[in-house]
BALOFI-280746 format. One record per residue: residue in one letter; y, x, z of N, C-alpha, C in turn. Coordinates in steps of 0.001 Angstrom, whole numbers, m for minus. Layout:
{aa a; nc2 Y; nc1 X; nc3 Z; cac2 Y; cac1 X; cac3 Z; cc2 Y; cc1 X; cc3 Z}
...
This chain:
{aa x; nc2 m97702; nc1 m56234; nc3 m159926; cac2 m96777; cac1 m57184; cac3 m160543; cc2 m97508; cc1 m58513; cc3 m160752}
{aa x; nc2 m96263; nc1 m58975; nc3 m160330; cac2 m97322; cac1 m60927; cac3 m160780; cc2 m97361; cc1 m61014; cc3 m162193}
{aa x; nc2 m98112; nc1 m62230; nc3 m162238; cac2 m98280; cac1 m62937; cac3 m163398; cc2 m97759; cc1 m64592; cc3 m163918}
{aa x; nc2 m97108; nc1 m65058; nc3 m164459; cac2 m97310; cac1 m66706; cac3 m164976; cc2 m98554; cc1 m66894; cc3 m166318}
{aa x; nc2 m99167; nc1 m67823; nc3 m165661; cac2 m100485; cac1 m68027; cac3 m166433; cc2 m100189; cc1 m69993; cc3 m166895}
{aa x; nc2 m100228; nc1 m70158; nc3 m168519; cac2 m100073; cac1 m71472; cac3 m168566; cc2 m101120; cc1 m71387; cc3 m169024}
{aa x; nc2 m100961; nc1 m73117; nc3 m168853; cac2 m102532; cac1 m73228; cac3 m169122; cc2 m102455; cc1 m75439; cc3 m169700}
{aa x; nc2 m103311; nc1 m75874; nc3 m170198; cac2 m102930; cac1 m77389; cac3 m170614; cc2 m104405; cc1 m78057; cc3 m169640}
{aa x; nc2 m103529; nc1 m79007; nc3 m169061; cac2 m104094; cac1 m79903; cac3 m167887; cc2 m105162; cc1 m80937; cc3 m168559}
{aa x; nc2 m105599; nc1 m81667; nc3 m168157; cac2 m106413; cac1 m82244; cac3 m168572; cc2 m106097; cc1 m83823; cc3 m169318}
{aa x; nc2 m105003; nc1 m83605; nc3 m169136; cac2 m104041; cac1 m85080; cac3 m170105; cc2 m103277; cc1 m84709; cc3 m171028}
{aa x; nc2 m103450; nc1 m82897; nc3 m171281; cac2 m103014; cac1 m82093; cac3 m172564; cc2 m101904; cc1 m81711; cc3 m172077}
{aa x; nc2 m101283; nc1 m81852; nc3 m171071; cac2 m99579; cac1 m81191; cac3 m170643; cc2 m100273; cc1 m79996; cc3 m169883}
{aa x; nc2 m98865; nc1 m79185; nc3 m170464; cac2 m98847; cac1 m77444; cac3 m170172; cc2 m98291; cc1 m77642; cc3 m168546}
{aa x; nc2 m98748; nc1 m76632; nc3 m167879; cac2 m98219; cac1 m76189; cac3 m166437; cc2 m98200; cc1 m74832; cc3 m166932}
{aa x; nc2 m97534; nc1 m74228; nc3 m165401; cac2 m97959; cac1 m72726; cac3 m165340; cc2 m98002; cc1 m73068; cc3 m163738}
{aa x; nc2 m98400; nc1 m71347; nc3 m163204; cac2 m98771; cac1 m71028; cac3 m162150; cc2 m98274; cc1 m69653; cc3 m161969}
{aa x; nc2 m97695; nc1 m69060; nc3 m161046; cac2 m97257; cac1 m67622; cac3 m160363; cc2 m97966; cc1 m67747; cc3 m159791}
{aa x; nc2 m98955; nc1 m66136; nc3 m160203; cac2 m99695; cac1 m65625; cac3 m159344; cc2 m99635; cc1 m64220; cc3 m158663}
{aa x; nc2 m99280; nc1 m63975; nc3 m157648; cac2 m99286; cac1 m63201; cac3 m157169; cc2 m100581; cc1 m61432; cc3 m158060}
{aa x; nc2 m99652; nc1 m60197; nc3 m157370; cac2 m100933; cac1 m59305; cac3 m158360; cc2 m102172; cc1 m59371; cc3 m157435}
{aa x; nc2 m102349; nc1 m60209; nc3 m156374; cac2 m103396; cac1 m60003; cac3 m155667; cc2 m103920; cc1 m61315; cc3 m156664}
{aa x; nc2 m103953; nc1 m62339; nc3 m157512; cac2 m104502; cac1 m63550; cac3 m157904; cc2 m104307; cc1 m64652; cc3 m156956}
{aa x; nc2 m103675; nc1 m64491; nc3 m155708; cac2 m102878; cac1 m66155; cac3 m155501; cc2 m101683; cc1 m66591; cc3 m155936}
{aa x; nc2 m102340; nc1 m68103; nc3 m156185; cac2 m101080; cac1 m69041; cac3 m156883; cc2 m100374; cc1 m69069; cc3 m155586}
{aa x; nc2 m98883; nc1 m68641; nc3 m156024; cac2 m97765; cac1 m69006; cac3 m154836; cc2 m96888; cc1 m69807; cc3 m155769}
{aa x; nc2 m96917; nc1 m70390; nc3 m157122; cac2 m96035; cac1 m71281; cac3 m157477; cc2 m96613; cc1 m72324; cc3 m158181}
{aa x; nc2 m96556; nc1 m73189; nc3 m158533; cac2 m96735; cac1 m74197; cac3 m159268; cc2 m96180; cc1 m75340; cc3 m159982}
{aa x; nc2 m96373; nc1 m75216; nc3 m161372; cac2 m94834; cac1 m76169; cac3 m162009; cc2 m95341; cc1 m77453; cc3 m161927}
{aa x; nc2 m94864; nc1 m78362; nc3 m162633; cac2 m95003; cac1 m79436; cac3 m163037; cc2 m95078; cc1 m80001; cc3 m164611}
{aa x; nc2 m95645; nc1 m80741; nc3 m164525; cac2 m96399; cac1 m80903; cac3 m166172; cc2 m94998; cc1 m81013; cc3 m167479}
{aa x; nc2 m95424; nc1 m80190; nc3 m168427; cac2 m94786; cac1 m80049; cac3 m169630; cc2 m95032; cc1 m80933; cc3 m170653}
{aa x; nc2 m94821; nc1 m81934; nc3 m171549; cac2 m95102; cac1 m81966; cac3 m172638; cc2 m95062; cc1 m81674; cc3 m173754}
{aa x; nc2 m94734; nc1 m80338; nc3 m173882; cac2 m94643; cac1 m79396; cac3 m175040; cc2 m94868; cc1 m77629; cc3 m174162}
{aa x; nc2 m95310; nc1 m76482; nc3 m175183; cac2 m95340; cac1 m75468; cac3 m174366; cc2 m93756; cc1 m74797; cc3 m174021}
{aa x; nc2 m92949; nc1 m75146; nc3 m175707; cac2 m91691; cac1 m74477; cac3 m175211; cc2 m91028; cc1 m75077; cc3 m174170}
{aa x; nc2 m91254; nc1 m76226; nc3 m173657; cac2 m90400; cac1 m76820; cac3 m172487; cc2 m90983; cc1 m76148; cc3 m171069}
{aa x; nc2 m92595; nc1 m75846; nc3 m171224; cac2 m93016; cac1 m75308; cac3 m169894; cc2 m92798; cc1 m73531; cc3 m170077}
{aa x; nc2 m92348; nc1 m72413; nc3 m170825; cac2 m92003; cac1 m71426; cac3 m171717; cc2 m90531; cc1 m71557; cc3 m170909}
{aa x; nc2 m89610; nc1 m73046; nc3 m171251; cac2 m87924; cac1 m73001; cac3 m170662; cc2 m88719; cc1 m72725; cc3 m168972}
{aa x; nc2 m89249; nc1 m73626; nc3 m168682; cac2 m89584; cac1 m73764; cac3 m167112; cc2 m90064; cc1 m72446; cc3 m166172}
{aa x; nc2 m90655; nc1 m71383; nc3 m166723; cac2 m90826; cac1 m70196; cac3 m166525; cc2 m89886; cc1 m69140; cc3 m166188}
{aa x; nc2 m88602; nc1 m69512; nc3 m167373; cac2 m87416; cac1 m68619; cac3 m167688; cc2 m86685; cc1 m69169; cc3 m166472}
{aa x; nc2 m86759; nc1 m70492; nc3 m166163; cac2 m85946; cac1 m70829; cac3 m165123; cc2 m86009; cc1 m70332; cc3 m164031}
{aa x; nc2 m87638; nc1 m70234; nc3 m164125; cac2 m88104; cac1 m69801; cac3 m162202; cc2 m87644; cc1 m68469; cc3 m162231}
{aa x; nc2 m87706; nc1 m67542; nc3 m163191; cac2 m87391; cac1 m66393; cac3 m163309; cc2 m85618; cc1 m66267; cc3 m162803}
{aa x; nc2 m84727; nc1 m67458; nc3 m163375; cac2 m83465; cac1 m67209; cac3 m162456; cc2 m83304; cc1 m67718; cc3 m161511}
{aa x; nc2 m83646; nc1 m68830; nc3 m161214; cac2 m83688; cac1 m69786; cac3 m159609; cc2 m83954; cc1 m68788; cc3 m158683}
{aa x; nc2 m85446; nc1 m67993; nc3 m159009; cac2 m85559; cac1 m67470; cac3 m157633; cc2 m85137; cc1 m66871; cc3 m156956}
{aa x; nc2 m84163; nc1 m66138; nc3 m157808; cac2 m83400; cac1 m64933; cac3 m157142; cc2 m82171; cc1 m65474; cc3 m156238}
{aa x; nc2 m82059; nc1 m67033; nc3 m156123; cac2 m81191; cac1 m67273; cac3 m155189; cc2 m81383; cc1 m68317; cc3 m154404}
{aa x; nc2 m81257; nc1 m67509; nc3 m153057; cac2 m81908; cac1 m67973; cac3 m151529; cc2 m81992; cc1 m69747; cc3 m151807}
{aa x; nc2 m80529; nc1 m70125; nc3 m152222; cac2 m80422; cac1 m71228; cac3 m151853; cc2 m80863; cc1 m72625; cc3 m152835}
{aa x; nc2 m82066; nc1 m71631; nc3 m153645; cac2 m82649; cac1 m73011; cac3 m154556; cc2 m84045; cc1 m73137; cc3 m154007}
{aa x; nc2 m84555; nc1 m72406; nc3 m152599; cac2 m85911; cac1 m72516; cac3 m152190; cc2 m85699; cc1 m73519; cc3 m151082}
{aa x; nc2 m86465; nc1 m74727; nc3 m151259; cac2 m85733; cac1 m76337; cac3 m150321; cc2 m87486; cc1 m76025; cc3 m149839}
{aa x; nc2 m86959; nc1 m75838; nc3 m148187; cac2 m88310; cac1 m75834; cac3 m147633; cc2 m88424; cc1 m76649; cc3 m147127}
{aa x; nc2 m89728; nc1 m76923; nc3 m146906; cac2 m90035; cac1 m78361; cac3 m146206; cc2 m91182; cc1 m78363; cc3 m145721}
{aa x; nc2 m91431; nc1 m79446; nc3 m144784; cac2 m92611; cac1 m80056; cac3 m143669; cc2 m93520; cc1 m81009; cc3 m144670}
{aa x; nc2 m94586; nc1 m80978; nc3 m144491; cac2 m95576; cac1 m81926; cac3 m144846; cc2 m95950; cc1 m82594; cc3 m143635}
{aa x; nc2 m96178; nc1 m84217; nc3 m144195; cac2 m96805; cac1 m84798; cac3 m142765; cc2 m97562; cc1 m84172; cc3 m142127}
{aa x; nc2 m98609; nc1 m83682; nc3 m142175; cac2 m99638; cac1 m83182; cac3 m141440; cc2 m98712; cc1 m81689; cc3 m140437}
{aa x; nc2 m97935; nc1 m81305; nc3 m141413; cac2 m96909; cac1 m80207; cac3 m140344; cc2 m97365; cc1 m78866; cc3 m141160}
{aa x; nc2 m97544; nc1 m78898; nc3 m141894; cac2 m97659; cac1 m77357; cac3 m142933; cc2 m96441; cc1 m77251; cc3 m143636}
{aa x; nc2 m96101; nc1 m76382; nc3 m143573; cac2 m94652; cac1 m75849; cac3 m144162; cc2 m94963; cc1 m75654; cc3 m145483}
{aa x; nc2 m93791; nc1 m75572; nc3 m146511; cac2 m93829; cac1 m75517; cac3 m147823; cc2 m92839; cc1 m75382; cc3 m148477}
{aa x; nc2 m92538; nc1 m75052; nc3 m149796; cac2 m91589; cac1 m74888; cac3 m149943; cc2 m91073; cc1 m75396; cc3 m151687}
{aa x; nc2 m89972; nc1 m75831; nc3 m152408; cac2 m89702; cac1 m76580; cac3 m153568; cc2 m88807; cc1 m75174; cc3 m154038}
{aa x; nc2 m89226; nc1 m75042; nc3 m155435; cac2 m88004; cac1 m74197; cac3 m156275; cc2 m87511; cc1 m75163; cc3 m156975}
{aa x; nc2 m86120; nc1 m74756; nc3 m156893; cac2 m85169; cac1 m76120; cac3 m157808; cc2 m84316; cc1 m75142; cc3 m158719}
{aa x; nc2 m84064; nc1 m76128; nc3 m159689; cac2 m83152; cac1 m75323; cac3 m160487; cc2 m81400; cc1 m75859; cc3 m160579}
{aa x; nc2 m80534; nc1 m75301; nc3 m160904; cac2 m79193; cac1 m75630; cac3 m160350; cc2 m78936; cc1 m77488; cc3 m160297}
{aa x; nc2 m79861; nc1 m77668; nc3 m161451; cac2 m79445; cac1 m79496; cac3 m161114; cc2 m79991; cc1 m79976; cc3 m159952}
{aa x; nc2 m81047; nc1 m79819; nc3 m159421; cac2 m81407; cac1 m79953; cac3 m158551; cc2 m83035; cc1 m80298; cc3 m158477}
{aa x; nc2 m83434; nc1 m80192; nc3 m160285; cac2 m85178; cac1 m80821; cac3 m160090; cc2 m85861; cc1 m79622; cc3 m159734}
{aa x; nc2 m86842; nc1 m79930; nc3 m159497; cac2 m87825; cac1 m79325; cac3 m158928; cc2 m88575; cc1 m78955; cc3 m160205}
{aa x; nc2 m88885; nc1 m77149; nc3 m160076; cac2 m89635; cac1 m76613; cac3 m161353; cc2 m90928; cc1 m75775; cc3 m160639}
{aa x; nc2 m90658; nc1 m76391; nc3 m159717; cac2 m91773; cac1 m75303; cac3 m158927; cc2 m92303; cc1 m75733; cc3 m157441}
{aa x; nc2 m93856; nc1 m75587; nc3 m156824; cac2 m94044; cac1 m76032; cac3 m155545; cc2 m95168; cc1 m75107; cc3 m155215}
{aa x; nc2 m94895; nc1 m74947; nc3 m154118; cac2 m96011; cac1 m73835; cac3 m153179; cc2 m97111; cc1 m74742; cc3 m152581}
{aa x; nc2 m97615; nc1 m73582; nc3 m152801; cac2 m99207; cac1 m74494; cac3 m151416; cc2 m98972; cc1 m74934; cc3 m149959}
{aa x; nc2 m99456; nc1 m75232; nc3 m149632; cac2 m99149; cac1 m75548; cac3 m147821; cc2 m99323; cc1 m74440; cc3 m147410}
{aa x; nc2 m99128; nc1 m73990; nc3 m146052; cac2 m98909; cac1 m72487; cac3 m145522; cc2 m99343; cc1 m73384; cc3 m144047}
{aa x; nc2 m100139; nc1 m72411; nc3 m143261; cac2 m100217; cac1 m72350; cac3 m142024; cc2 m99251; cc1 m72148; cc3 m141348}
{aa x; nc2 m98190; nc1 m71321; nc3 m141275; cac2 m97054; cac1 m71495; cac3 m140689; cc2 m95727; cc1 m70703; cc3 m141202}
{aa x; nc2 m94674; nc1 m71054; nc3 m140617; cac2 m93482; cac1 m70755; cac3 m141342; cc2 m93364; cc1 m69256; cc3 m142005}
{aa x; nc2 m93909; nc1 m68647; nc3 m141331; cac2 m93565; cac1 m67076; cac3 m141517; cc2 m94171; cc1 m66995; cc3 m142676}
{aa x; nc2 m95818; nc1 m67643; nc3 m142413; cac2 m96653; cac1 m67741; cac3 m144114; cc2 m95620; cc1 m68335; cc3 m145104}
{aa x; nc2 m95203; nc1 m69079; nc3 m144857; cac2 m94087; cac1 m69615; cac3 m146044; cc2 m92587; cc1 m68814; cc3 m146471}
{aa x; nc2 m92765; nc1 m68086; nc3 m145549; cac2 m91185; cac1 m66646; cac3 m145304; cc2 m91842; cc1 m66053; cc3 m146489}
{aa x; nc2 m93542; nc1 m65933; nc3 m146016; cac2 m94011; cac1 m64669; cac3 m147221; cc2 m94239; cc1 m65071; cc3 m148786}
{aa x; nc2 m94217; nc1 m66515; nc3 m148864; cac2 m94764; cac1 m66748; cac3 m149830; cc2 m93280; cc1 m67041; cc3 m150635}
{aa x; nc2 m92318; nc1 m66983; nc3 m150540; cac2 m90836; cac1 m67021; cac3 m150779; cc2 m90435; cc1 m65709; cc3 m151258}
{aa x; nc2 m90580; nc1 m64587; nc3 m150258; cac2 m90517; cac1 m63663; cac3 m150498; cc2 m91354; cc1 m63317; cc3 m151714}
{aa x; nc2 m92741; nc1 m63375; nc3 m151891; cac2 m93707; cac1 m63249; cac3 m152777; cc2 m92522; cc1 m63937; cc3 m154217}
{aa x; nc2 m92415; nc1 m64975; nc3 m154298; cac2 m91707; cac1 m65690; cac3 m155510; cc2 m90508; cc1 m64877; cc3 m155830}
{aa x; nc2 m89803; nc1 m64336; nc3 m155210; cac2 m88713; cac1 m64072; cac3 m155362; cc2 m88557; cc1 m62321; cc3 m155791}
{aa x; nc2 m89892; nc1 m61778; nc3 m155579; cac2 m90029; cac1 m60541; cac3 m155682; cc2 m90983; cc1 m60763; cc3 m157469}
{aa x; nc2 m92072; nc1 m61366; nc3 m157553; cac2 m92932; cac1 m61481; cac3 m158424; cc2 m92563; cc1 m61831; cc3 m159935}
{aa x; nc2 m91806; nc1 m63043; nc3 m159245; cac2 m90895; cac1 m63875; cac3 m160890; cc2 m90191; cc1 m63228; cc3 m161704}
{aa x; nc2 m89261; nc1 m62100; nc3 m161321; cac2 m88510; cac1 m61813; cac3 m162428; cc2 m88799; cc1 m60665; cc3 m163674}
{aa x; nc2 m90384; nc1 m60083; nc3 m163140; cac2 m90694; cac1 m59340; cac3 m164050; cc2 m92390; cc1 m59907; cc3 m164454}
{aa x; nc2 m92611; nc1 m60754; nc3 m163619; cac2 m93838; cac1 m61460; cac3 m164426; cc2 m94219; cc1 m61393; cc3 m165537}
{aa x; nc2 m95628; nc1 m60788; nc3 m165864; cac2 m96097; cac1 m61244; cac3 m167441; cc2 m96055; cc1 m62351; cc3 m167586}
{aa x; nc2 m96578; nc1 m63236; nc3 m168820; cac2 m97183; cac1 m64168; cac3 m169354; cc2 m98126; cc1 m64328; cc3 m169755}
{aa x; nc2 m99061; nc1 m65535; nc3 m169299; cac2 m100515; cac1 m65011; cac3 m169922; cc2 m100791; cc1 m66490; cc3 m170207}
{aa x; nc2 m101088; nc1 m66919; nc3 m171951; cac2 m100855; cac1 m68277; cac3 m172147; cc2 m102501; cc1 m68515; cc3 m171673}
{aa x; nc2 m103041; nc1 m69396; nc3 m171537; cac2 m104472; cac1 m69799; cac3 m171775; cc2 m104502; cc1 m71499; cc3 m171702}
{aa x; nc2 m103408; nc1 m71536; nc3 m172942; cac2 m103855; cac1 m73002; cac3 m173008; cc2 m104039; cc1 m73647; cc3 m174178}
């Protein structure tokens, strides 16, 4: 089973990270300024993921595939690493979508 691990950045805003139970990050939020807002941001990924059509994949210049979790408005609560190629990014989707909804929490911030 995965994990979300928050943690406070170095300008004091909370992130988290989905990590896979092997210990790779396959998600990554965006900065909080409070913990309960990055705490809401967690709960979100936990419902977003479960539907196909909030994972907005995409090309990086260089041509590494990737992929955005959005939540019904449309921001972005979540971003993957670059992937060598699409299928890597099939898995790492799959990974999110399997991992998130029973994720621990593990604060360390």
């Amino acid at each position: 089973m995965g994990k979300f691990e928050i943690k406070k950045d170095k300008s004091g805003q909370f992130r988290f990270n989905l990590k896979a139970n092997n210990g790779q990050v396959i998600l990554s939020s965006e900065a909080y300024t409070t913990k309960p807002a990055c705490e809401n941001g967690i709960a979100s990924v936990r419902t977003n993921s479960q539907d196909d059509n909030r994972f907005d994949k995409k090309t990086a210049k260089d041509g590494s595939p990737y992929f955005n979790l959005k939540a019904s408005n449309g921001q972005v609560i979540g971003a993957s690493e670059m992937y060598s190629s699409v299928s890597a990014m099939e898995n790492g989707v799959a990974s999110v979508k399997s991992n998130a909804p029973d994720a621990s929490v593990e604060d360390n911030s």
